[in-house]
C-alpha positions in Angstrom: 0.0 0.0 0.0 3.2 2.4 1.2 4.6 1.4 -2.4 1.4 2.4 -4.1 0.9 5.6 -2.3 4.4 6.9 -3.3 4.0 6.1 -6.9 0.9 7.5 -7.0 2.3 10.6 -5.1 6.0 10.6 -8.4 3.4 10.5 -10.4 1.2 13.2 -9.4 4.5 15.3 -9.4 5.3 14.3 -12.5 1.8 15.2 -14.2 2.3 18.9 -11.6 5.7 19.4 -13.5 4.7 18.8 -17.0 2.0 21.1 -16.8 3.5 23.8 -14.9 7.2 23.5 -15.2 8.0 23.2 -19.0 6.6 26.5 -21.1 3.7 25.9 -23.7 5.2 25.2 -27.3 5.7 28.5 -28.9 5.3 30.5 -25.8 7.4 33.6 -26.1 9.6 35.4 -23.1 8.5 39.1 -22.7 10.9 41.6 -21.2 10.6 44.8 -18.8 12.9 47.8 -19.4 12.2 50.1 -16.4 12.9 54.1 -17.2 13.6 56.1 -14.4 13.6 60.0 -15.2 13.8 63.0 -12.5 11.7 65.5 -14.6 8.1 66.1 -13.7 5.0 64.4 -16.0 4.4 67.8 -17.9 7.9 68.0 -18.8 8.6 67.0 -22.7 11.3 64.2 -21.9 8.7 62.6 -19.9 5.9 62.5 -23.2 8.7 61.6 -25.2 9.3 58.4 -22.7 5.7 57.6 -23.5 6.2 57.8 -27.0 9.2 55.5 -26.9 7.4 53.2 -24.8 4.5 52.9 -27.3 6.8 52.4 -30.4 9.2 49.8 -28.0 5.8 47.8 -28.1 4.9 48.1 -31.1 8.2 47.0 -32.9 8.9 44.2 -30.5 5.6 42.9 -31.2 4.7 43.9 -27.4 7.2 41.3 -26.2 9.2 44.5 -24.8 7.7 46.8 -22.1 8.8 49.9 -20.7 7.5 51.5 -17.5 8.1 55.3 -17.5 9.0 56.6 -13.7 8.6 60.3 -13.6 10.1 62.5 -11.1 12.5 60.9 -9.7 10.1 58.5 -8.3 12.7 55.2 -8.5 16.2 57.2 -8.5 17.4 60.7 -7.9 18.8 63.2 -10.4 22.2 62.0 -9.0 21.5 58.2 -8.4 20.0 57.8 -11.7 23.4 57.0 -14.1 24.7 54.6 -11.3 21.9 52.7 -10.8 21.9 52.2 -14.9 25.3 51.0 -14.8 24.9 48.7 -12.2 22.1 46.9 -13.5 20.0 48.3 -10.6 17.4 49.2 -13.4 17.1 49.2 -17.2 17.4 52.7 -18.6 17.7 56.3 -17.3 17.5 59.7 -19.4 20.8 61.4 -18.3 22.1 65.4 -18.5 25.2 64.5 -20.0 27.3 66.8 -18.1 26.1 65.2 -14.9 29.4 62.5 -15.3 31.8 65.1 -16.3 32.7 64.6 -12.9 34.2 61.3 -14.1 35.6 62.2 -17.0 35.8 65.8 -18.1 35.1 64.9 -22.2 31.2 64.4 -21.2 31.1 67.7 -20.3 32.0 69.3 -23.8 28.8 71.2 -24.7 28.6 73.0 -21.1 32.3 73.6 -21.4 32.5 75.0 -25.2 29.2 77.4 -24.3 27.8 79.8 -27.0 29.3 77.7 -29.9 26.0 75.6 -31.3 23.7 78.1 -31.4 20.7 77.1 -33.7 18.7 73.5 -33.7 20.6 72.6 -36.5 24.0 72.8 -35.4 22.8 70.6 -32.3 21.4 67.9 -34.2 24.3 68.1 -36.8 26.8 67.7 -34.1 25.1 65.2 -32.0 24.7 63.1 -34.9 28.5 63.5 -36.6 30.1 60.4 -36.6 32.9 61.2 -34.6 30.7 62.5 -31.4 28.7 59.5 -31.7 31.4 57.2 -31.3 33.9 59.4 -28.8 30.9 59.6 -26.5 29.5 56.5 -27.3 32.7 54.6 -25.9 32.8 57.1 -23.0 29.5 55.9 -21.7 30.8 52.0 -23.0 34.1 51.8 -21.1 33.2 53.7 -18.4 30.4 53.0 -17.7 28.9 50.7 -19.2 25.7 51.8 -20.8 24.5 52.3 -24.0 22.8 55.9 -25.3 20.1 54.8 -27.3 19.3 58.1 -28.9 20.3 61.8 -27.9 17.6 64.6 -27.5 18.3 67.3 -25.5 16.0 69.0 -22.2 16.6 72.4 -23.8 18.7 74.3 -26.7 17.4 77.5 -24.9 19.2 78.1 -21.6 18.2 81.0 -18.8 20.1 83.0 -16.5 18.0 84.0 -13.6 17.8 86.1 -10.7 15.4 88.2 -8.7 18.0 91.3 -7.7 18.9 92.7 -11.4 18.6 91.9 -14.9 21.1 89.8 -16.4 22.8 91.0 -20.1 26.6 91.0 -19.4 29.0 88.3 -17.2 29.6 91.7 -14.3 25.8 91.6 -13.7 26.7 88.0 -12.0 28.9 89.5 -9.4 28.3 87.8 -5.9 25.9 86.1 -7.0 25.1 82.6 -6.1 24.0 80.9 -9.1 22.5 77.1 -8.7 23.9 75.4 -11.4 23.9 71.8 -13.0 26.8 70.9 -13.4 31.0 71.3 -13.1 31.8 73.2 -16.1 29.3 75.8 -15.3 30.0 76.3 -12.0 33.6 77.2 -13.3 32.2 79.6 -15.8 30.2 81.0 -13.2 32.7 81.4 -10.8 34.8 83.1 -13.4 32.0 85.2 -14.0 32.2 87.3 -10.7 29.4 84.6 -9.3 29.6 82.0 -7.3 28.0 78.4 -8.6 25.8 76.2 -6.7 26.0 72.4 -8.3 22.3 71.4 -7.8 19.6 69.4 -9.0 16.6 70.6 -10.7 14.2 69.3 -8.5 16.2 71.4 -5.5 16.2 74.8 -7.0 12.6 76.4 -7.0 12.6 75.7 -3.1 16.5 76.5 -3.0 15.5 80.0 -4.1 12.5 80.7 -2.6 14.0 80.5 0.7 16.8 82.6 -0.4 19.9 79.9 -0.4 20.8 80.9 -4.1 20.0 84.3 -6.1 19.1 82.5 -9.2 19.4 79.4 -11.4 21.2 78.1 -14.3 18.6 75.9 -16.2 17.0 75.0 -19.5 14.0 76.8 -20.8 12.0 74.0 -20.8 12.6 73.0 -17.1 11.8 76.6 -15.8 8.7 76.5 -17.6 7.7 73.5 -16.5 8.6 74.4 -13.1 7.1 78.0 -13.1 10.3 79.6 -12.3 8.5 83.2 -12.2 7.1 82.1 -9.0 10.6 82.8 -6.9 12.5 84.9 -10.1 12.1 88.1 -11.6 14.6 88.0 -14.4 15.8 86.3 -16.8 18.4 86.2 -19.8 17.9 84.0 -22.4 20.7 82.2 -24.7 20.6 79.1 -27.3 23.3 76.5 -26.8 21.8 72.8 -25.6 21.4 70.8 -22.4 22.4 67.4 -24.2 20.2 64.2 -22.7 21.2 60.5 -23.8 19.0 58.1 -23.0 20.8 55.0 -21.7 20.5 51.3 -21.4 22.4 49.1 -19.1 24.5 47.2 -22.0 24.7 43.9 -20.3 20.9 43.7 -20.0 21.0 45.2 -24.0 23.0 42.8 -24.9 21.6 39.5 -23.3 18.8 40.4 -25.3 17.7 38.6 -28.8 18.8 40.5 -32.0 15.2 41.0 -33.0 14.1 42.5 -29.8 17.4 44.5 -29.9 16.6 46.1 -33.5 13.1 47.0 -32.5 14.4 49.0 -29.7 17.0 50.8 -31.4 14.2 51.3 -34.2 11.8 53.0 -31.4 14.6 55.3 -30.6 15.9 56.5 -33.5 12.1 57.3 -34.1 12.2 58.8 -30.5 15.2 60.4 -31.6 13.8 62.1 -34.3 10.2 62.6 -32.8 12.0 64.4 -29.5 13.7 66.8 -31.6 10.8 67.8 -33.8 8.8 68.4 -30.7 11.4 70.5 -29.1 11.5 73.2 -31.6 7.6 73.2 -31.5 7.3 73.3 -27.5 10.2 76.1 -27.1 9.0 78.1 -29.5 5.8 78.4 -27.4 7.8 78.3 -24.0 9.7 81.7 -24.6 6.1 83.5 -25.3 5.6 82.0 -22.3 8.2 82.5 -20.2 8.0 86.8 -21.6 4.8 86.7 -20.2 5.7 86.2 -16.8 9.2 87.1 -16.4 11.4 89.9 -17.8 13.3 88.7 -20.5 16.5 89.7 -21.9 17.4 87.4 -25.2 20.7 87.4 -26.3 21.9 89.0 -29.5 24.4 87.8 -31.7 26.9 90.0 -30.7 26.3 89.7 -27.0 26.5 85.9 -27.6 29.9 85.8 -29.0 31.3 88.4 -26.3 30.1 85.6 -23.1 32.0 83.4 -25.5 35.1 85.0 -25.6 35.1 85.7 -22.0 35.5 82.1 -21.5 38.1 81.1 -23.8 40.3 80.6 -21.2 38.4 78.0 -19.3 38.0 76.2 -22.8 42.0 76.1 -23.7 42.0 74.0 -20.2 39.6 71.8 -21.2 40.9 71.0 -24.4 44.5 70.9 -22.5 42.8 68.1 -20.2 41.0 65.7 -22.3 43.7 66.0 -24.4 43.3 64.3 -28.6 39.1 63.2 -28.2 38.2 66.7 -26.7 40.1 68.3 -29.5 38.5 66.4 -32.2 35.4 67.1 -30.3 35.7 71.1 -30.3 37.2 71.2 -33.7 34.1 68.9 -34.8 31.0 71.7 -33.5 33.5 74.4 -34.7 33.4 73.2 -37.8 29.6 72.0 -37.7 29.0 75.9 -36.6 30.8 77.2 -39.7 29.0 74.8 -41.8 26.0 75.8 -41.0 26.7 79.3 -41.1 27.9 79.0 -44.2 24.3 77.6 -45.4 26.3 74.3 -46.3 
């Protein structure tokens, strides 16, 4: 009877295991890419996540899901690149001159300020060969993620400050300026001012309680963040505040080809999509902004006289990162001369 019992018990296990344990014929594995970003749900980067999302599903035949994570809901501003590279989670969109910290070559389009001045020079530049695969190693070797596509959170930058407007660098004396990153702190400090590094979620309470004058930021984020409520002024200047959005590589790379191309597919289209849209939404964000804020924009001439002020900081930066940041500066010069040039 004992015997009977226990082969009736191996069976039953057997049948349990069969059923439950070995995947239906033709069943295929889905995947989950998680996308943590630190900008708030109105905020353009965040609809262009959704857009992504939507043509990651459609491409991989909805075997591929990503779950967008809005401000800063899974990883902080300053968590966000590390917890990509360590496979904490998937995929992050990241201010690229967060990690010049690391290596000062990330930081090349805060550092060479005032140089790509128009939409077309960004996109030009961003998608030269050369950049692509500099910075694309950078983010490889280093770290060791994968950009998927480059957009950027603004090409329009502002100056702000609720004691005086701000046209010329002496304006900025004393000041403390929150700013987002290493390079500009360093131009702000040679400025007269006196930089604050500090994330964007930080700096509308930073400066309504009076620890900073005024902020460094992209059109688009003081917009989104109603910047008027705790700033009077502002001056206004094209350049770009470059945003990769990156993929941990060993999770990339473990996956099949075919779920691999319809993800790089969805972001070239993201690519393209988030760039279009940028030009669209900034366009309406500097009426905007002139509504509620006294605006001074940049002429030509003022632009290339903050550049020149600065050459100084850029020699040392080229000096530093030695042959790559050379080929890098001599790359947007170039792209800004084309351009100019109607070429």
């Amino acid at each position: 009877m004992k015997k009977l019992m226990r082969g009736l018990a191996v069976g039953l296990f057997v049948i349990i295991w069969l059923v439950y344990g070995i995947p239906a014929s033709g069943a295929e594995q889905t995947y989950k890419i998680r996308l943590t970003l630190y900008w708030p749900p109105s905020h353009h980067l965040v609809k262009l996540s959704h857009f992504f999302s939507d043509r990651v599903k459609e491409y991989t035949q909805g075997k591929v899901i990503v779950e967008v994570y809005p401000s800063g809901q899974l990883y902080s501003q300053a968590e966000s690149l590390k917890a990509v590279s360590m496979g904490s989670i998937e995929m992050s969109d990241e201010f690229m001159g967060k990690a010049e910290t690391i290596d000062p070559l990330w930081g090349v389009v805060q550092t060479n300020m005032f140089v790509l001045t128009d939409y077309q020079m960004l996109w030009r530049y961003f998608d030269h060969p050369k950049f692509r695969q500099i910075i694309g190693d950078l983010y490889s070797n280093k770290m060791k993620v994968k950009p998927l596509f480059i957009v950027a959170s603004g090409s329009y930058m502002m100056l702000t400050n609720s004691k005086n407007p701000v046209s010329k660098p002496a304006d900025l004396s004393k000041k403390l300026i929150r700013v987002p990153s290493k390079s500009i702190l360093e131009m702000i400090n040679y400025w007269g001012g006196k930089g604050v590094i500090m994330s964007s979620g930080e700096q509308i309470m930073a400066m309504q309680v009076g620890t900073v004058d005024g902020s460094w930021t992209s059109l688009g984020d003081g917009v989104s963040r109603q910047i008027w409520d705790v700033q009077k002024y502002a001056m206004l200047f094209q350049s770009s505040i470059t945003h990769p959005f990156v993929i941990n590589m060993r999770f990339f790379n473990s996956l099949p080809p075919d779920i691999q191309k319809g993800i790089e597919k969805a972001a070239k289209e993201a690519e393209d999509h988030g760039r279009k849209e940028l030009e669209k939404i900034e366009a309406e964000q500097v009426k905007v902004l002139k509504s509620k804020m006294t605006v001074h924009a940049l002429t030509a001439k003022e632009t290339e006289a903050w550049a020149q002020t600065i050459q100084p900081l850029i020699d040392r930066w080229v000096k530093t990162t030695g042959e790559k940041g050379k080929t890098l500066r001599d790359v947007m010069m170039q792209v800004r001369k084309d351009v100019l040039a109607g070429k």
